[in-house]
C-alpha positions as CSV (number, residue, x, y, z in Angstrom):
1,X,6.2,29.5,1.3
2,X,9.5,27.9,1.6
3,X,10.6,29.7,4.8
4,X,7.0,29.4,6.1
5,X,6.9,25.9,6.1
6,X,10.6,25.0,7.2
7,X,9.5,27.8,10.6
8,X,6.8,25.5,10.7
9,X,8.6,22.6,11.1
10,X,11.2,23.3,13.2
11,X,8.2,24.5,15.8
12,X,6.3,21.3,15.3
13,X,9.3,19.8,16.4
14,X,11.0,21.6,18.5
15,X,11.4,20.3,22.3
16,X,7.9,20.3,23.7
17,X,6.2,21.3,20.7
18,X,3.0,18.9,19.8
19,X,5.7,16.2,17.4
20,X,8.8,16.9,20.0
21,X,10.8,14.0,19.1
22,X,14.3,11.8,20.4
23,X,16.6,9.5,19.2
24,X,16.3,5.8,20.1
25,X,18.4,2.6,19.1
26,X,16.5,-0.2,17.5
27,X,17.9,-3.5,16.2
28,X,21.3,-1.6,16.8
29,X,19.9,1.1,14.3
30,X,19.7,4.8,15.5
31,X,16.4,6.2,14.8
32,X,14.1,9.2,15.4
33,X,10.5,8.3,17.3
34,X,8.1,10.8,18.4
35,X,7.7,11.0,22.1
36,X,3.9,11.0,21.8
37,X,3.9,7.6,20.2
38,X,1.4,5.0,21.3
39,X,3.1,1.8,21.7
40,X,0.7,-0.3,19.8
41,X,-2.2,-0.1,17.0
42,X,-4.5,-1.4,19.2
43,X,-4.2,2.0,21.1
44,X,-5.5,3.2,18.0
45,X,-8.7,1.2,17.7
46,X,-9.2,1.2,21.7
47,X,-9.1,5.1,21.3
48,X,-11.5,5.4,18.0
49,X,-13.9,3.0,19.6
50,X,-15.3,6.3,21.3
51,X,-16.6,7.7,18.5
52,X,-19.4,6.0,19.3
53,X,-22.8,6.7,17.3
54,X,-19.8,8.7,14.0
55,X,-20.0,6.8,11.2
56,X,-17.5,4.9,10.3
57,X,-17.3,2.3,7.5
58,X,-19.6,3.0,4.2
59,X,-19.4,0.3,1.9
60,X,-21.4,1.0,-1.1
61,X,-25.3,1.4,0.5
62,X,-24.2,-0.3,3.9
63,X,-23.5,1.5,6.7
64,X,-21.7,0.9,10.3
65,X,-20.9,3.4,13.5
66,X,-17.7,2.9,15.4
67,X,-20.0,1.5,18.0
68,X,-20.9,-1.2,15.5
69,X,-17.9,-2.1,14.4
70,X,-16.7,-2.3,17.7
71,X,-18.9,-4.8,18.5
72,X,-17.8,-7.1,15.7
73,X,-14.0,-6.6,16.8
74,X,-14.5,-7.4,19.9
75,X,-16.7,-10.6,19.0
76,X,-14.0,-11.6,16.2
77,X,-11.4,-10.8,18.8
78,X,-12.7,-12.6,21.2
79,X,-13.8,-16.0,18.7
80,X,-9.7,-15.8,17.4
81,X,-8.4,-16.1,20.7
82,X,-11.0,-18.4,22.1
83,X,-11.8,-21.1,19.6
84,X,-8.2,-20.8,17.6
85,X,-5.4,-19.6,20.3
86,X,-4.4,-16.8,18.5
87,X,-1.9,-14.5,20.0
88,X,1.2,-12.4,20.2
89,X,3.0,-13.8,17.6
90,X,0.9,-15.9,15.0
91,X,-1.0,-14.9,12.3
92,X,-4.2,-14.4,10.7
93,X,-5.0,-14.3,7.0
94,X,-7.2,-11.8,5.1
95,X,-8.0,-12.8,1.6
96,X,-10.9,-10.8,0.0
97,X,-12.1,-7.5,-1.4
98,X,-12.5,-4.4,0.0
99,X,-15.3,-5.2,2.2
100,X,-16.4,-3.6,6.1
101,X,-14.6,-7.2,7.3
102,X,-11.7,-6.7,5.9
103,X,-11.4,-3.5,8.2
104,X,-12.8,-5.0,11.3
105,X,-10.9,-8.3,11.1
106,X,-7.5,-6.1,10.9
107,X,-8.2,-4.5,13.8
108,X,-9.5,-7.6,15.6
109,X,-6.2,-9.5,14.6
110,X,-3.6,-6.3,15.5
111,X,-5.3,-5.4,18.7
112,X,-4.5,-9.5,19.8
113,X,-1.0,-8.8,19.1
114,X,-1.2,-11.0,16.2
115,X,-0.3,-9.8,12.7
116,X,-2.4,-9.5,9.8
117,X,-1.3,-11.3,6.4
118,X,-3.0,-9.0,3.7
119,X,-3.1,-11.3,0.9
120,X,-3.4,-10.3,-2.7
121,X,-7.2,-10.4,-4.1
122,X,-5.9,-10.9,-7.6
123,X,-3.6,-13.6,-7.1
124,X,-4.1,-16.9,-8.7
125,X,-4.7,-20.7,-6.4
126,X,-0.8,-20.9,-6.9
127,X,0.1,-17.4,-5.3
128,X,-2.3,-17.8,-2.6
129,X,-0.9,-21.4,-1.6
130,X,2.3,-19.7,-1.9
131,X,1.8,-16.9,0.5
132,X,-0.5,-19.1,2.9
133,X,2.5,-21.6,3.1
134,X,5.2,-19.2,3.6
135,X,3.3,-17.0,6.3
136,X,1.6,-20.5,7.9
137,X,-1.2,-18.1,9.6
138,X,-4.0,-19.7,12.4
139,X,-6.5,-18.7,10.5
140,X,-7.8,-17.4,6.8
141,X,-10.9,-14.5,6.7
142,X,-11.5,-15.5,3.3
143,X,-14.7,-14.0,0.5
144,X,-16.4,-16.4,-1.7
145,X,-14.4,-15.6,-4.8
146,X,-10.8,-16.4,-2.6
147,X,-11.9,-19.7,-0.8
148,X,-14.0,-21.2,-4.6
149,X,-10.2,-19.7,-5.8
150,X,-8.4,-21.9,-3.1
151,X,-10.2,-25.1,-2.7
152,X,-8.5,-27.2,-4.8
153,X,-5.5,-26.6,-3.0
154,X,-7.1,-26.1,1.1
155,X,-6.2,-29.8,1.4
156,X,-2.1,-29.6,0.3
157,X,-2.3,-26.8,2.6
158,X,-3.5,-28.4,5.4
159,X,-1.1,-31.8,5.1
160,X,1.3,-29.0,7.0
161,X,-0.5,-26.8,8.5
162,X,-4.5,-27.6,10.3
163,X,-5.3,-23.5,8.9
164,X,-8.9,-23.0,9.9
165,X,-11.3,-21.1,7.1
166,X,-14.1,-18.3,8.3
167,X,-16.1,-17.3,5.0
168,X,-17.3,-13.7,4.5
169,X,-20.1,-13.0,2.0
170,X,-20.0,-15.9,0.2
171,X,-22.5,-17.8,-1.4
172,X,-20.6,-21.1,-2.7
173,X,-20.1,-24.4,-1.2
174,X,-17.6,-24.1,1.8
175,X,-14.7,-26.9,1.9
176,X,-14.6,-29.0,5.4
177,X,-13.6,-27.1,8.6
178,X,-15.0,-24.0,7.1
179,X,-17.6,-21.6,9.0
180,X,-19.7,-19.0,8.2
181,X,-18.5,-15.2,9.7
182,X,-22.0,-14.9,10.9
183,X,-22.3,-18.2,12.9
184,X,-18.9,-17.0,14.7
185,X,-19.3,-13.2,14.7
186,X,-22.6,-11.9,17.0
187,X,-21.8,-8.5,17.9
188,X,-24.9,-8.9,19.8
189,X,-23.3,-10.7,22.6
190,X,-19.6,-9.5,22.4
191,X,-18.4,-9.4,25.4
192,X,-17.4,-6.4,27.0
193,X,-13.5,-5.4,25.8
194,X,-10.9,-6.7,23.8
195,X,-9.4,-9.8,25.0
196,X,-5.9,-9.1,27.4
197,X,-2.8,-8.9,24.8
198,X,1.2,-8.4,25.6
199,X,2.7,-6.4,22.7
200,X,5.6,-5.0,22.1
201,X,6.0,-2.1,19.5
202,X,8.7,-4.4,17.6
203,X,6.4,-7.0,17.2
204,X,4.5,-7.5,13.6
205,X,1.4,-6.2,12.8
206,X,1.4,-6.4,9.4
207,X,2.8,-9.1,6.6
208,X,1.9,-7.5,3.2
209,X,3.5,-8.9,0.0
210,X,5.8,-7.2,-2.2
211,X,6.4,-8.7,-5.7
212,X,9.5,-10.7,-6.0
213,X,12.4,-10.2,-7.7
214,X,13.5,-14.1,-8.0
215,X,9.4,-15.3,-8.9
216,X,8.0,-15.4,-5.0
217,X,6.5,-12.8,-3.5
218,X,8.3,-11.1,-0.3
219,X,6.4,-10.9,3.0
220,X,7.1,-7.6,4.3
221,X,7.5,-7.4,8.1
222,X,5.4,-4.3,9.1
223,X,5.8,-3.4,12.6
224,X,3.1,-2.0,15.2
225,X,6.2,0.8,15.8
226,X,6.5,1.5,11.8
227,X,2.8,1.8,11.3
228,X,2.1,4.5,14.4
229,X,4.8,6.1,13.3
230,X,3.8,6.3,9.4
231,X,0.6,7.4,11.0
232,X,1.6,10.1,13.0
233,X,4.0,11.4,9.8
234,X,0.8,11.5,8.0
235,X,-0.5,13.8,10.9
236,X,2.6,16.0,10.8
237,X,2.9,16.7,7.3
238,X,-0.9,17.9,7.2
239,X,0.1,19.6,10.1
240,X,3.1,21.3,9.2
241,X,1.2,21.9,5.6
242,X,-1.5,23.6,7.4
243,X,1.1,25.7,9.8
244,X,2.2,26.9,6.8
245,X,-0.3,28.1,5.0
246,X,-1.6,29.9,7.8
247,X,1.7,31.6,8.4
248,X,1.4,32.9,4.4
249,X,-2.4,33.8,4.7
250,X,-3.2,31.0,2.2
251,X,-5.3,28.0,2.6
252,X,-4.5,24.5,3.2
253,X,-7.2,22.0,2.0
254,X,-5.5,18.7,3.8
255,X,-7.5,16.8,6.1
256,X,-7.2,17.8,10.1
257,X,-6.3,14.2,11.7
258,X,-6.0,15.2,15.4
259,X,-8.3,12.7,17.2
260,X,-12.0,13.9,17.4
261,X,-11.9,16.6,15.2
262,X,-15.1,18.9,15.0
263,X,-15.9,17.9,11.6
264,X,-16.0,14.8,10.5
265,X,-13.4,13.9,7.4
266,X,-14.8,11.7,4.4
267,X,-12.2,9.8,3.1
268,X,-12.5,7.5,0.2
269,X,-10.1,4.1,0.0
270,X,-10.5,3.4,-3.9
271,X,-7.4,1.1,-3.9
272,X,-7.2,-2.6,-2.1
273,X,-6.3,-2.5,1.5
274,X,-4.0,-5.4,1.4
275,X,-1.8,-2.5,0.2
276,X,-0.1,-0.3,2.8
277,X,-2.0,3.2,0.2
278,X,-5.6,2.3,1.6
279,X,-4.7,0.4,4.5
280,X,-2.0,2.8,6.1
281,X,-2.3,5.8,4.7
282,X,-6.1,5.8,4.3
283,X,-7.5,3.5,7.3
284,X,-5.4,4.1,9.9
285,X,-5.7,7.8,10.0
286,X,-9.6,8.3,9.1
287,X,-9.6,6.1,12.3
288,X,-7.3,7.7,14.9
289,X,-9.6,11.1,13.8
290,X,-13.1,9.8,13.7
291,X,-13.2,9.9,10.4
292,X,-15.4,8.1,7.3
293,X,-13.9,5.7,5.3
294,X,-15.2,5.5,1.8
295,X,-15.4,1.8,0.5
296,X,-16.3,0.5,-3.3
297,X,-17.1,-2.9,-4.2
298,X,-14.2,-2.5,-7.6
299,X,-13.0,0.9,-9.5
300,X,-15.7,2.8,-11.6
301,X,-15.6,6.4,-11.9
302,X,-19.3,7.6,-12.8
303,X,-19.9,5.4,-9.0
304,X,-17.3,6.9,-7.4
305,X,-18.5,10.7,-8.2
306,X,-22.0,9.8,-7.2
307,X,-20.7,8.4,-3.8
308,X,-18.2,11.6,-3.3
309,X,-22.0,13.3,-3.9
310,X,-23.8,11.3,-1.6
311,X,-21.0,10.9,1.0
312,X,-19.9,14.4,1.0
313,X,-16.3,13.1,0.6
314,X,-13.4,15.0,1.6
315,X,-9.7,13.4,0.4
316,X,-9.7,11.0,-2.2
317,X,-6.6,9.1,-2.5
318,X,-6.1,6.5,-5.4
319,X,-3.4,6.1,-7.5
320,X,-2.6,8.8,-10.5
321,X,-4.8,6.8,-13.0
322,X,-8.1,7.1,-11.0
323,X,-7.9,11.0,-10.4
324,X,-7.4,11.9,-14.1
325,X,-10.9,9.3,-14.7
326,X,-12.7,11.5,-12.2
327,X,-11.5,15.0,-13.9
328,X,-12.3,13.7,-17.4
329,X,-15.2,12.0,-17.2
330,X,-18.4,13.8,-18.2
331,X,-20.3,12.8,-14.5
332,X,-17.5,15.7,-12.8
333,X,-19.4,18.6,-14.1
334,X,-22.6,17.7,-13.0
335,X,-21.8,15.9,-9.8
336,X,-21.2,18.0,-6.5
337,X,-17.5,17.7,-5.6
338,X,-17.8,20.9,-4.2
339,X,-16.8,18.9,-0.3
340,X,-13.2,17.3,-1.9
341,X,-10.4,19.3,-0.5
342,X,-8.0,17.1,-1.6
343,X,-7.0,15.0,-4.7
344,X,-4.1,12.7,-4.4
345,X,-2.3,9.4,-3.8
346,X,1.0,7.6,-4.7
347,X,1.4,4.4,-6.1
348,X,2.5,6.1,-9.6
349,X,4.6,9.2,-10.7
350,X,2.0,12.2,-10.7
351,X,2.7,14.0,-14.4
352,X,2.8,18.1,-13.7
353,X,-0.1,19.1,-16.3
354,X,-2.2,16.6,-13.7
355,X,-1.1,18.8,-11.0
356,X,-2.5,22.0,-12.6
357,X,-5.5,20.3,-13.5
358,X,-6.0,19.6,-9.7
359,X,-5.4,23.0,-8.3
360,X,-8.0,24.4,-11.2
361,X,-10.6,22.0,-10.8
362,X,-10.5,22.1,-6.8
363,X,-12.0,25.4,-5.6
364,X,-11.3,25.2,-2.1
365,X,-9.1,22.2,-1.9
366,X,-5.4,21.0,-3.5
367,X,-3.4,18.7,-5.2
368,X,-0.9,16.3,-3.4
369,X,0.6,13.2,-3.3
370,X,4.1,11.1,-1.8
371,X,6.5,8.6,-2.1
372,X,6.3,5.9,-0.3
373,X,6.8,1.5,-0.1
374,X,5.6,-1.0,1.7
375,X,9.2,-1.3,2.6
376,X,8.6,2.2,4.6
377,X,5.2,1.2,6.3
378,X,3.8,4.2,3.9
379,X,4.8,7.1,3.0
380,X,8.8,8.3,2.5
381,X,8.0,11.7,1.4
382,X,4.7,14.3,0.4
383,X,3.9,17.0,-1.1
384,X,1.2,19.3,-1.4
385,X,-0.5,22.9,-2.3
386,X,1.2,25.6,-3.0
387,X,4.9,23.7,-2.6
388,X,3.0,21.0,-4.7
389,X,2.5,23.5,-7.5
390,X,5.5,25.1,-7.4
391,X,7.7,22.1,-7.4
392,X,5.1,19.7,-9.3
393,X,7.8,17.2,-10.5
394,X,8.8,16.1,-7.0
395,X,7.4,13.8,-4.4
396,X,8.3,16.2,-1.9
397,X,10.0,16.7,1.7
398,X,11.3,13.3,3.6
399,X,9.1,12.8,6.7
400,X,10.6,13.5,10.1
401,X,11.7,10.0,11.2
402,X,13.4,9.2,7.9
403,X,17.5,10.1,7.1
404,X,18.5,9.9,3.4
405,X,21.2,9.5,1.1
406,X,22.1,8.6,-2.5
407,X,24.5,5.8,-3.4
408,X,26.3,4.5,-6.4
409,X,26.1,1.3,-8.1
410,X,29.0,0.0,-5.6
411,X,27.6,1.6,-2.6
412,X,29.0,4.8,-2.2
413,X,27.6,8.6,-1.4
414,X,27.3,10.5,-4.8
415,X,28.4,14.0,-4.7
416,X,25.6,16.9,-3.6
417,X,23.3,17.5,-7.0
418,X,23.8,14.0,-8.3
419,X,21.5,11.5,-8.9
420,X,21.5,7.9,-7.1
421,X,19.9,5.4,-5.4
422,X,17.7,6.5,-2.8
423,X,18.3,4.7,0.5
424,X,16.3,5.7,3.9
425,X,16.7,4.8,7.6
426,X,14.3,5.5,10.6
427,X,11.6,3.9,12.0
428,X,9.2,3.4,9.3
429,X,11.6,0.9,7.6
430,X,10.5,-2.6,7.8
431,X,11.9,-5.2,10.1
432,X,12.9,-7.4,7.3
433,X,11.1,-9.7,4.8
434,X,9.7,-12.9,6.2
435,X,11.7,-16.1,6.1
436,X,14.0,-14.5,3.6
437,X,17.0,-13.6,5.6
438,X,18.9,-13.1,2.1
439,X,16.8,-11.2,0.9
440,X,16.6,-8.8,3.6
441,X,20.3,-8.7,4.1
442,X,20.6,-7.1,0.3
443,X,17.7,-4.8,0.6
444,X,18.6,-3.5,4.5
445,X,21.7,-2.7,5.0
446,X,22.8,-1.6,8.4
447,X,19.5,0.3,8.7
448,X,19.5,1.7,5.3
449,X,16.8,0.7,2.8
450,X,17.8,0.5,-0.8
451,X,14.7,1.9,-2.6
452,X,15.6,0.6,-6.1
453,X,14.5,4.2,-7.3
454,X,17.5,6.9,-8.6
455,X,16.6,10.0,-7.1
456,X,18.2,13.6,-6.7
457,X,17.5,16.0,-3.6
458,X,17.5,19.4,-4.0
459,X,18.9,22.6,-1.8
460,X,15.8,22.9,0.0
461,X,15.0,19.2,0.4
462,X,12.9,17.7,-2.1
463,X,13.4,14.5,-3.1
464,X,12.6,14.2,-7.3
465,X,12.6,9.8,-8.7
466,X,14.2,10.0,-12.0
467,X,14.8,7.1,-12.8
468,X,14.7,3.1,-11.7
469,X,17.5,0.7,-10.1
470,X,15.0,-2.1,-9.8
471,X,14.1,-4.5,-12.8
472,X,10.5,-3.5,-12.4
473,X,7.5,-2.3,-14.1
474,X,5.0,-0.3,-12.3
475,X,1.6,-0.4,-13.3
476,X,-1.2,1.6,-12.1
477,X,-0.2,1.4,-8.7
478,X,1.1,-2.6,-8.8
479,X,5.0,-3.3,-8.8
480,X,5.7,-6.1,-11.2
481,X,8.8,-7.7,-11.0
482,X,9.9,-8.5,-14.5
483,X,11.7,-11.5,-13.4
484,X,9.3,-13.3,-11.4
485,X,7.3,-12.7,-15.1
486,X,10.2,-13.6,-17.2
487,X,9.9,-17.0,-14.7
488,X,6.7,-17.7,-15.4
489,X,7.1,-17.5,-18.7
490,X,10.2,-19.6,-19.3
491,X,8.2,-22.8,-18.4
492,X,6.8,-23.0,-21.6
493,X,8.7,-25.0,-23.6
494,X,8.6,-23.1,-26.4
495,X,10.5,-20.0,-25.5
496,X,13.9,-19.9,-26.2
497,X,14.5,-16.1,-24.7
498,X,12.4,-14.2,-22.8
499,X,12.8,-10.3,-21.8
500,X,10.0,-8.5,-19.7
501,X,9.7,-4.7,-19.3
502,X,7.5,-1.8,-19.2
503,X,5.7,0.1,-21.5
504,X,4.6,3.5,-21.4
505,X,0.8,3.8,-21.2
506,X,-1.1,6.7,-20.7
507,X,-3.8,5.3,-18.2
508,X,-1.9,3.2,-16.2
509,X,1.8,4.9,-16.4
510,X,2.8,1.3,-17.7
511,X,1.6,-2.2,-18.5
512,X,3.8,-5.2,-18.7
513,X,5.7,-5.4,-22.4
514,X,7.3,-9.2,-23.1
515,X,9.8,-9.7,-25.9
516,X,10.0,-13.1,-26.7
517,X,12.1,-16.2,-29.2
518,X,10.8,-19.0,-29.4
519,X,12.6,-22.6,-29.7
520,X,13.8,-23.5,-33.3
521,X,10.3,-25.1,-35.2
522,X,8.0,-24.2,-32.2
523,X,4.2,-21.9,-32.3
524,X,3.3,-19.9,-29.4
525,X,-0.1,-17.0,-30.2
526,X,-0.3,-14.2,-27.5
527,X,-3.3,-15.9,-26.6
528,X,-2.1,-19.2,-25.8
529,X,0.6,-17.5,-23.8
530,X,-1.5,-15.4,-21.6
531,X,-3.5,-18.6,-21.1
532,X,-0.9,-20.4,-19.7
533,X,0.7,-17.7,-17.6
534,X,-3.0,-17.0,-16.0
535,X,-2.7,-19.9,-13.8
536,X,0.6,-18.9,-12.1
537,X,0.0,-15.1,-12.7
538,X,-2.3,-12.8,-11.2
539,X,-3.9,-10.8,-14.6
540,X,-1.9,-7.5,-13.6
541,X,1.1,-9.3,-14.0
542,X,0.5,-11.0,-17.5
543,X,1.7,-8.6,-20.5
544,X,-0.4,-6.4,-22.2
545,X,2.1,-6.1,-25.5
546,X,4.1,-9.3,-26.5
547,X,6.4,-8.9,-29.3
548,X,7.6,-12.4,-31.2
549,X,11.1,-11.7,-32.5
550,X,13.0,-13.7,-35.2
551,X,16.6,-12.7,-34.0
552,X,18.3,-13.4,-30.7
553,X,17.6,-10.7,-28.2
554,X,20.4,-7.7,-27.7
555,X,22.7,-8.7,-24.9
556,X,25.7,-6.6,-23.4
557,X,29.3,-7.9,-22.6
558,X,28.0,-9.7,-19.2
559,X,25.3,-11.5,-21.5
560,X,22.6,-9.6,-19.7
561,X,19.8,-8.4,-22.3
562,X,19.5,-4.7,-23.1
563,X,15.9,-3.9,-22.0
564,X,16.1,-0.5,-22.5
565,X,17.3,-0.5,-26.2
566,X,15.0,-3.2,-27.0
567,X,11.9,-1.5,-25.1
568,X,12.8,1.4,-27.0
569,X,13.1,0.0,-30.7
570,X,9.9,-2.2,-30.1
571,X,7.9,1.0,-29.0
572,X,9.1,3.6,-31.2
């Protein structure tokens, strides 16, 4: 299988073949494109828009075509540019749940050459005012829950910047200068194409916040250039996947995401879309190939089984956590799933005996998953089938328009077998992080990304994560930052010494563990601290397990605390 698929690529690639690629320079960065890329992500919509009378967006018992959503684009596109100016180069806001206008204001806002600032649905007033005041957008597309969340602080907010408020599905009382979505929106009179727009494929499409590691979040630069190209990897590794399997006689049960295939895809987006999984990796190509996206209104398994039932879906795609729910809960054998050719997702190590489960419990579809960042537009690496199962503890092959290499602690190439840092360069990576020209100097590094994660590569070009470089807990998907916790916590007065890490947990992977001394004659319960964090903290972030400790925590010779022996002793 090994040989079939490296034939396979080197054809898929090969001068003239269907992802025949070059070599470009970028910010004075060498990089690999493929000669077939669209400039822009408004190609993308303008091209899906003729899918016409397909379905497109299912969200719960609501239903729109690509004709119908196209209408609301346009009408959206057309009210943004009109009543608020926006443009190439400013910004619009999405704050809300997974709802149908969260899809059709992204494609609005992109195909204006303006970028999209996904904002976190979990994130406290604080957060929010952070984000809305570092990215200063035109515009917030807001749900009920966000704007009653935000009120108190709208006015601060607009002091320095006059950000105007459109409220989807909300049933509250709006704040002055807010409107409705359907007094702004009529499809029914949209005009008849998307307003004229001058972008370049540098320009950003996308700001979507990483956790910090100094207690602000990081607004990722995501380019209209990264995100065709993280698309069209997608298409080329269930390509080159498929290639493969043919040339061995077996089956590949990845989705086929050449524009206007025959039959239509089902894919389901269980995790938020202000993350570049759903968003990226799930929108963007059930898009480009006609496909059905899949919406919930939150996580619940016995409602996603009846809606893979209903829907017919075809590639489900959430994080670890969520395919292990479907496989165990008693609703799988009685459901049909017999459409799903494809169980996978990211966001989370994927542990072998899951793996196995997958390729059993799948008749005529397959287990896969990748590595990927925001940092990378999507996914790094992926793996799947029969290379899936026979190498189930690795993420799999790089993608075409990434180079790799491992690194040291001070920066240099470890020796071939070893493990290190993984760093990347190509087109996916981000431009940089928004107003953070520090931070982006440390993390990009003439072109190279430094993942954080310790990684080996093997012979035939796996990539395995072993380990972590990054101070960092990941929790069902979520990167937490254990500093910006350790932060946060600190401003009670009555912590002395804080340490934040994570800890194991079967569902999640890991939830957030806090070790904590307190000041000399002070009280602090758990509950009184998760109280207090709650208003600064989005819930993921706020730990699960705090342990109250009588002695100093164990430092090393720098005076930096030993996580790892203390996580270790306070879980054994």
């Amino acid at each position: 299988m090994l040989e079939a698929f490296q034939e396979a690529w080197d054809e898929l690639t090969a001068p003239g073949g269907r992802f025949a690629m070059k070599e470009i320079t970028v910010r004075d960065v060498p990089m690999r494109v493929y000669e077939s890329a669209p400039p822009s992500m408004r190609f993308v919509w303008e091209l899906a828009a003729g899918y016409a009378d397909r379905d497109y967006v299912v969200f719960e018992d609501e239903r729109f075509t690509y004709a119908e959503a196209d209408a609301i684009i346009r009408a959206l596109a057309h009210h943004l540019r009109d009543e608020h100016g926006v443009g190439s180069g400013d910004r619009v806001a999405l704050a809300m749940r997974n709802y149908p206008e969260w899809v059709f204001s992204y494609w609005a806002i992109v195909s204006l050459g303006a970028a999209c600032v996904g904002m976190n649905a979990w994130w406290t007033a604080e957060e929010m005012e952070y984000g809305l005041a570092d990215s200063v957008p035109k515009v917030l597309i807001a749900d009920s829950e966000r704007i009653e969340r935000l009120t108190p602080v709208l006015a601060k907010l607009r002091a320095e910047n006059p950000l105007a408020v459109i409220a989807v599905r909300t049933d509250v009382p709006l704040p002055d200068g807010t409107v409705h979505w359907h007094d702004v929106v009529d499809p029914a009179n949209a005009p008849a194409g998307l307003p004229d727009a001058d972008i370049d494929p540098d320009d950003d499409a996308c700001i979507f916040y990483t956790s910090g590691t100094t207690g602000f979040p990081k607004g990722a630069q995501l380019t209209h250039r990264g995100s065709i190209h993280n698309l069209l990897n997608l298409a080329f590794m269930a390509g080159v996947a498929g290639a493969a399997a043919a040339k061995t006689g077996t089956e590949a049960g990845l989705p086929n995401l050449e524009p206007g295939g025959a039959e239509q895809a089902v894919f389901m987006a269980p995790t938020p879309l202000f993350h570049v999984t759903a968003n990226n990796c799930l929108l963007h190509p059930a898009t480009i190939s006609g496909s059905r996206i899949v919406l919930l209104y939150k996580w619940d398994t016995a409602r996603a089984l009846e809606l893979i039932e209903r829907e017919g879906v075809t590639n489900f795609s959430g994080v670890p956590t969520m395919t292990r729910e479907l496989l165990t809960h008693p609703d799988w054998e009685t459901r049909d799933t017999s459409s799903l050719n494809g169980l996978g997702g990211g966001g989370a190590p994927v542990q072998p005996d899951l793996v196995e489960k997958i390729d059993k419990s799948l008749p005529k579809g397959e287990p896969s998953t990748g590595y990927g960042l925001t940092e990378t537009h999507g996914i790094a690496t992926a793996n799947s089938g029969a290379l899936y199962v026979a190498k189930p503890a690795s993420c799999g092959r790089l993608v075409p328009t990434l180079d790799a290499k491992l690194i040291d602690e001070a920066g240099n190439e470890v020796p071939a077998g070893q493990p290190g840092e993984l760093c990347v360069r190509g087109s996916v990576v981000i431009k940089g992080y928004l107003n953070r020209p520090e931070a982006t100097a440390e993390s990009i590094q003439d072109g190279w990304f430094r993942t954080g994660d310790i990684a080996t590569i093997d012979d035939d070009g796996y990539v395995f994560i072993v380990d972590r470089a990054k101070d960092m807990v990941l929790r069902g998907g979520e990167n937490v930052y254990c500093s910006e916790i350790e932060t946060a916590i600190y401003r009670h007065d009555a912590v002395a010494e804080a340490a934040v890490f994570g800890v194991p947990d079967d569902r999640l992977g890991e939830i957030v563990g806090a070790a904590i001394v307190l000041t000399p004659g002070a009280d602090l319960a758990e509950d009184e601290l998760r109280e207090f964090l709650s208003s600064s903290l989005a819930k993921f972030k706020i730990p699960e397990r705090v342990w109250f400790l009588n002695t100093p925590l164990p430092r090393n010779a720098n005076g930096k605390f030993l996580k790892r022996e203390l996580r270790e002793s306070l879980t054994a």
